[in-house]
MOPAC internal coordinates of N, CA, C and O (Angstrom, degrees):
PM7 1SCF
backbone

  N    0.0000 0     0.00 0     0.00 0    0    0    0
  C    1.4505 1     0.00 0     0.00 0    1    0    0
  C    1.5283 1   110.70 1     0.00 0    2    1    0
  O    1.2310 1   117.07 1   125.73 1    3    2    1
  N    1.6303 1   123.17 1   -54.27 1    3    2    1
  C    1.1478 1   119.23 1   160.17 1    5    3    2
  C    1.7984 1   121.00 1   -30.36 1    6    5    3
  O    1.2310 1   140.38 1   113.23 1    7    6    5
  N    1.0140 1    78.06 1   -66.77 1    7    6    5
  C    2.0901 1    81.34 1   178.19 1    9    7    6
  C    1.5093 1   108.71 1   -57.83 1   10    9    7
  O    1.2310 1   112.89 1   151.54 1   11   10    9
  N    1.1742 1   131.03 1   -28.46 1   11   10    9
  C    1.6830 1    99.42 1   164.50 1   13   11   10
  C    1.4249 1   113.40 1   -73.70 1   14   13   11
  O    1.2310 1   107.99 1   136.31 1   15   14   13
  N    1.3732 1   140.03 1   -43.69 1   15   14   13
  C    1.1484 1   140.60 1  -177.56 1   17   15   14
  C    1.2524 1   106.12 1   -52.64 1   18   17   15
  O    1.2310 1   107.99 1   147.23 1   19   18   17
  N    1.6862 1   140.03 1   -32.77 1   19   18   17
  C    1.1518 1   144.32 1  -148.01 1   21   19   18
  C    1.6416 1   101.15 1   -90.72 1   22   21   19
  O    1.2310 1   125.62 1   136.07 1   23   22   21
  N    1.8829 1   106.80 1   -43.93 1   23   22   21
  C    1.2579 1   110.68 1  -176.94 1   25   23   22
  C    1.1777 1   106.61 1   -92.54 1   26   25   23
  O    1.2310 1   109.68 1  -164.84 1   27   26   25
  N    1.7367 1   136.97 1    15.16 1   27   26   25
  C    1.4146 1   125.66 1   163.80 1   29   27   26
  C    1.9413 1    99.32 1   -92.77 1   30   29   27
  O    1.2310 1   119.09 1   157.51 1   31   30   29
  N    1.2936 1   119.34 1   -22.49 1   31   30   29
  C    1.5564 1   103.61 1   171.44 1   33   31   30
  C    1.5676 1   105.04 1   -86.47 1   34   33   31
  O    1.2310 1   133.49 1   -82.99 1   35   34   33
  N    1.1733 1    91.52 1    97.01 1   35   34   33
  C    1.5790 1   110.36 1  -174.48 1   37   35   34
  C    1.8189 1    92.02 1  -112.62 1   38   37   35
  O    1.2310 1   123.74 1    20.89 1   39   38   37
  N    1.5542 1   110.43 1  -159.11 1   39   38   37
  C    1.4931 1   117.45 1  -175.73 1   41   39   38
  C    1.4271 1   101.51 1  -106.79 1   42   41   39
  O    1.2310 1   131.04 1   136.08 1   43   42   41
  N    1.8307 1    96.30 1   -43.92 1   43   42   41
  C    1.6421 1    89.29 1  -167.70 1   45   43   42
  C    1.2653 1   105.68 1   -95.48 1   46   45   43
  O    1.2310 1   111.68 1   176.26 1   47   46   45
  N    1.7098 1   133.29 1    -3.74 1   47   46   45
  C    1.3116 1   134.25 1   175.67 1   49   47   46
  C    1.4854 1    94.17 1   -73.68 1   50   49   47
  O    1.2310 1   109.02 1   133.38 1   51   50   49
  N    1.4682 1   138.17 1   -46.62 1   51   50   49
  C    1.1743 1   116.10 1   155.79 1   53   51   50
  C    2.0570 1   142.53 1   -37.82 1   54   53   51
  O    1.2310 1   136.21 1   117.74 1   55   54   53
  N    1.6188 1    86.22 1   -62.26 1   55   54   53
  C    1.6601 1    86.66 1   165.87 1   57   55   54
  C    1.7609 1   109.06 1   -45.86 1   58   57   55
  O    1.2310 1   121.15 1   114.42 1   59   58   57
  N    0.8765 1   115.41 1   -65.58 1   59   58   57
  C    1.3854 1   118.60 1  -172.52 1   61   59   58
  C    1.5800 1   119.86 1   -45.68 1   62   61   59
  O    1.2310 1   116.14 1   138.41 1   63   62   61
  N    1.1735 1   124.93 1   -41.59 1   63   62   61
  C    1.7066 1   137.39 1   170.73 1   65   63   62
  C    1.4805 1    88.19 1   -66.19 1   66   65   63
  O    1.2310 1   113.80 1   105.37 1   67   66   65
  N    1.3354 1   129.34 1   -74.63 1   67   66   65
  C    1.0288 1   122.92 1   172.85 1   69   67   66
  C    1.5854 1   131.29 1    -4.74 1   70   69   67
  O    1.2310 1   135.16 1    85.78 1   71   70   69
  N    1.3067 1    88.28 1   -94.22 1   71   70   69
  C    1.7588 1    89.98 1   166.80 1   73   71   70
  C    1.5757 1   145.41 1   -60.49 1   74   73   71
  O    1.2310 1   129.84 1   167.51 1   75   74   73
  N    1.7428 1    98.63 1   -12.49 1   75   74   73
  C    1.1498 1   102.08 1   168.06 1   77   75   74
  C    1.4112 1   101.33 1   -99.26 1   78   77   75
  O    1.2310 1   105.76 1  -142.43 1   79   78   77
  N    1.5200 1   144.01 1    37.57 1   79   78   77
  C    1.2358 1   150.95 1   137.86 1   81   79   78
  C    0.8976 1   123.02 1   -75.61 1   82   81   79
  O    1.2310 1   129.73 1   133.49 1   83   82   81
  N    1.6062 1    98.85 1   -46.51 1   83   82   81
  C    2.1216 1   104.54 1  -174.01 1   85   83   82
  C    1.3962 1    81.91 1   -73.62 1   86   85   83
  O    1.2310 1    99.17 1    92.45 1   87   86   85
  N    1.4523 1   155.10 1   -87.55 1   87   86   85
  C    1.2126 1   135.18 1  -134.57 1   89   87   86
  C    1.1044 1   129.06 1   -48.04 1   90   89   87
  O    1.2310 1   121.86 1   150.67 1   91   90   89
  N    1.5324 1   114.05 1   -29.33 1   91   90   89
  C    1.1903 1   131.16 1   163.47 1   93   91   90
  C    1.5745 1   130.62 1   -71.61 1   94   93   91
  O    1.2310 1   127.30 1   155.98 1   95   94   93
  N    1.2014 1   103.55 1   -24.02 1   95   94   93
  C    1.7287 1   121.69 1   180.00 1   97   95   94
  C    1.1748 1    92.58 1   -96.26 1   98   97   95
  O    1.2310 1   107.82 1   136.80 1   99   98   97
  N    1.4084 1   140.34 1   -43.20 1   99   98   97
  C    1.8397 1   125.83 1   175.53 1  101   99   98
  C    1.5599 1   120.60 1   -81.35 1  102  101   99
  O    1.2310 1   126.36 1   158.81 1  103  102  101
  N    1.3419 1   105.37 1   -21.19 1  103  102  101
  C    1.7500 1   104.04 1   162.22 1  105  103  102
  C    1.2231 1   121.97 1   -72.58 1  106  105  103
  O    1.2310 1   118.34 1   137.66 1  107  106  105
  N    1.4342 1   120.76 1   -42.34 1  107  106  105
  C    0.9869 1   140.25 1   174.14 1  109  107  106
  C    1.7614 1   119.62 1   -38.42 1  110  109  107
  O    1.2310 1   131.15 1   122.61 1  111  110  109
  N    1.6083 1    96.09 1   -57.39 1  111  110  109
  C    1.6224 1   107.87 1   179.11 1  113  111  110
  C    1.5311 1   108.60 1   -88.34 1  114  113  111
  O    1.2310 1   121.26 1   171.95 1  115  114  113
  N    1.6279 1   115.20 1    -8.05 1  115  114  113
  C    1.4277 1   107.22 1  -169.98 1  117  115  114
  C    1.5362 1   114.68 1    71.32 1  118  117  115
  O    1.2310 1   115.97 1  -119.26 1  119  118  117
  N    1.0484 1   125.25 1    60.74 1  119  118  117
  C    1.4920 1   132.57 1  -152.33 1  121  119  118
  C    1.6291 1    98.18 1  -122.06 1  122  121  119
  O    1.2310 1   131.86 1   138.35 1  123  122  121
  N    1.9095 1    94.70 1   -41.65 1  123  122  121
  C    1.4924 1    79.55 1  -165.62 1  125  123  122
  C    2.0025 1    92.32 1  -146.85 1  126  125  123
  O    1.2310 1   114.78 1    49.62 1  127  126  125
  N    0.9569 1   127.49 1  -130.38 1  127  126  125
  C    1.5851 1   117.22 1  -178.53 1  129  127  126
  C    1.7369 1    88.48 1  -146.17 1  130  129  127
  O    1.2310 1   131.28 1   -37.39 1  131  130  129
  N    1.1017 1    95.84 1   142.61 1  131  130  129
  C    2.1793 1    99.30 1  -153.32 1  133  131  130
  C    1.7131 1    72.36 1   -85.44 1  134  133  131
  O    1.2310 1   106.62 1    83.32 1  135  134  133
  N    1.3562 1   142.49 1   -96.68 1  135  134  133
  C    1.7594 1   114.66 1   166.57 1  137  135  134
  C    1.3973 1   121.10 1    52.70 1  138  137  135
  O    1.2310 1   126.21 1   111.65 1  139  138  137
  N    1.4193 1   105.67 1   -68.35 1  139  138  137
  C    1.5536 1    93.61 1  -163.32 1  141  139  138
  C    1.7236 1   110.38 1  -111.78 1  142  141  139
  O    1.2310 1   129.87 1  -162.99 1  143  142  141
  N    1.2768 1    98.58 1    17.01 1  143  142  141
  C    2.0250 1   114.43 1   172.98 1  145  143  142
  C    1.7890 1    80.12 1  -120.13 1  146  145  143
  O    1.2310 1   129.85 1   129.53 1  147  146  145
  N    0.7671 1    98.61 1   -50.47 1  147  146  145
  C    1.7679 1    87.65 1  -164.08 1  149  147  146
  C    1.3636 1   110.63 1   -20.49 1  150  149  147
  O    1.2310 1   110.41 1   113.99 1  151  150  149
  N    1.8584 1   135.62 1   -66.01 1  151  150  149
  C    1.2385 1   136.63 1  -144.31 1  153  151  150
  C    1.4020 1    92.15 1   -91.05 1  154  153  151
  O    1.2310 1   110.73 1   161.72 1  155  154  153
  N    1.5287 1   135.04 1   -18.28 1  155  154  153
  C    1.5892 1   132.05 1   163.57 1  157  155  154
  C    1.3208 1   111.07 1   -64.63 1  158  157  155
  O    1.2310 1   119.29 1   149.25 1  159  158  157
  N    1.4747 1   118.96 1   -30.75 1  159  158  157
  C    1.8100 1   114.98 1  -165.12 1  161  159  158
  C    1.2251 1   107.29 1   -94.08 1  162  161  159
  O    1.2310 1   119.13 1   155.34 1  163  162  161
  N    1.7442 1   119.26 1   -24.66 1  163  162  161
  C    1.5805 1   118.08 1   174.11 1  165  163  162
  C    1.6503 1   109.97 1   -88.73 1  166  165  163
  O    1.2310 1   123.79 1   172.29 1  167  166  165
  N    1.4286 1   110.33 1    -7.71 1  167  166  165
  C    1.6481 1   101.06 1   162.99 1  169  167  166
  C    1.5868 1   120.63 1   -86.80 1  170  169  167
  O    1.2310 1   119.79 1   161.51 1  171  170  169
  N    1.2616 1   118.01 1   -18.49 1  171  170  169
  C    1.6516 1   143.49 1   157.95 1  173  171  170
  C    1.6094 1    97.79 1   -54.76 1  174  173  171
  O    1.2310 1   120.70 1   101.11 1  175  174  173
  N    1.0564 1   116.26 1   -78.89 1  175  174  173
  C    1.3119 1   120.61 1  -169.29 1  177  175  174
  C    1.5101 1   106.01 1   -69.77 1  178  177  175
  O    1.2310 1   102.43 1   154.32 1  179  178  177
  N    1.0218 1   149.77 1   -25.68 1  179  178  177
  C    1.2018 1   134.65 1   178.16 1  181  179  178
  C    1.8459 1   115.64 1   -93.68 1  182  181  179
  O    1.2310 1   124.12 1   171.76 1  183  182  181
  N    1.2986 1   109.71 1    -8.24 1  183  182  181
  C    1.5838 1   137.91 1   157.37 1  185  183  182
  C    1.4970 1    98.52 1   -55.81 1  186  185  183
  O    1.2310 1   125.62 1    98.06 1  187  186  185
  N    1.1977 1   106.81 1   -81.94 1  187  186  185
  C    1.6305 1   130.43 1  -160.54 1  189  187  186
  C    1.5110 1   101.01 1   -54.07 1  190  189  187
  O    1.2310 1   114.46 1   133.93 1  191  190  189
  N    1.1972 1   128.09 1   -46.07 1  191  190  189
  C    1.6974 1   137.53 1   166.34 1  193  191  190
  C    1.4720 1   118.22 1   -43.82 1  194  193  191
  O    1.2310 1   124.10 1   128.13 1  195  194  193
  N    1.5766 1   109.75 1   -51.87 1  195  194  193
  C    1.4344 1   123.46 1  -167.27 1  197  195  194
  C    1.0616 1    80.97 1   -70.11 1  198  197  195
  O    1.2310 1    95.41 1   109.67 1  199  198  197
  N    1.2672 1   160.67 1   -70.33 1  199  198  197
  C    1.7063 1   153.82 1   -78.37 1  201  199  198
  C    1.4766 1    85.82 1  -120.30 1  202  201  199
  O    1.2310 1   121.58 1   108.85 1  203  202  201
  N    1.3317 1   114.59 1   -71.15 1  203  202  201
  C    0.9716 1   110.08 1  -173.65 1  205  203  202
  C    1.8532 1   127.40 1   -65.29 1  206  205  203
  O    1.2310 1   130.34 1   166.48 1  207  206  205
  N    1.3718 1    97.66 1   -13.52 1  207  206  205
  C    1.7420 1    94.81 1   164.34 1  209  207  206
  C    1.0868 1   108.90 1   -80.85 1  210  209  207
  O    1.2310 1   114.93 1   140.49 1  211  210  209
  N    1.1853 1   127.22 1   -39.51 1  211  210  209
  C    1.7163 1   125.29 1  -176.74 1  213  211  210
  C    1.9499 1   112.51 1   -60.34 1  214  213  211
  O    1.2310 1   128.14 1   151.54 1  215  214  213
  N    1.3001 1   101.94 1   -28.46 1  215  214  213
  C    1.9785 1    95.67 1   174.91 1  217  215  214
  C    1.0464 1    96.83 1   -91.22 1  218  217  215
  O    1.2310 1    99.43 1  -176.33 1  219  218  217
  N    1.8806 1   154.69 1     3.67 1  219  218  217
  C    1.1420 1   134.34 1   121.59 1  221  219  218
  C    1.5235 1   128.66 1   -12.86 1  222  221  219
  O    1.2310 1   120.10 1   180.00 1  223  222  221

């Protein structure tokens, strides 16, 4: 159990939570137009997916 928690504090499993926070924390308040994080947070997330299927 330790070892999954250990290999989710990763760098880019961070970036990635990350940014799909702000999109959610700036849509949320209306801060900014989710649009222009959107195509940064689905290249994060679709990064973070590949990576981890490929050390499968």
């Amino acid at each position: 159990m330790k070892d999954k928690f250990a290999k989710l504090i990763d760098v880019k499993t961070i970036v990635t939570f990350a940014l799909v926070g702000a999109v959610i924390g700036f849509t949320a308040t209306g801060k900014i137009d989710p649009e222009k994080l959107a195509s940064m947070t689905t290249m994060a997330v679709s990064f973070f997916f590949a990576v981890k299927l490929n050390q499968k």
